[in-house]
N, C-alpha and C positions, 0 to 999 in steps of 0.2 A: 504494500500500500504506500503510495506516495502523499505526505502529504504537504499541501502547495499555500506558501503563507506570504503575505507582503512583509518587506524588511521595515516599513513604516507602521504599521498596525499597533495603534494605540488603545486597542483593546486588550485586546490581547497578545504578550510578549511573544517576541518571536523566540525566546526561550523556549518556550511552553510548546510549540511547533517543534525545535530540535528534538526536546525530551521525548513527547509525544512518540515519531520517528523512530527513535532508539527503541521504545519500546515495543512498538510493534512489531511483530515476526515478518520479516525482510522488509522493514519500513524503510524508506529513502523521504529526504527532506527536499522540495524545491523551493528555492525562496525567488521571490520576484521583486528585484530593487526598485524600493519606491512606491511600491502599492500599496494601500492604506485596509483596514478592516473592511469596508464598504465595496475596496475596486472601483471605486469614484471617479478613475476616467478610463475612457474606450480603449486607450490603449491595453490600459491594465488587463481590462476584461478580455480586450483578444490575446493576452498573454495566458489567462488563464484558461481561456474556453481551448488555445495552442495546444497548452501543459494535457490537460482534460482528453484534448482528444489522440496525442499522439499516445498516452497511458492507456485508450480504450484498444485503440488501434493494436498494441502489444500485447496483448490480453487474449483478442481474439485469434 
């Protein structure tokens, strides 16, 4: 499981994302610089929906 956090995210530390990571059974961490808890702008979001789909893509 990947899990995919902005490096800006003032809700929640992007700590909390590393550890997270760690402890899931083959977790990997993607951080995306700049992105805020919301994904507040376009770019962000197509960085995430990016992230999103090449991890489906691998999957299947």
């Amino acid at each position: 499981m990947d899990v995919v956090h902005g490096s800006a995210d003032e809700v929640v530390p992007l700590s909390y994302g590393r550890r997270y990571a760690e402890l899931l059974p083959g977790g990997s961490l993607t951080v995306v610089d700049g992105a805020d808890h919301g994904w507040s702008s376009l770019a962000w979001r197509r960085r995430l929906f990016d992230v999103l789909a090449a991890r489906l893509s691998a999957e299947s």
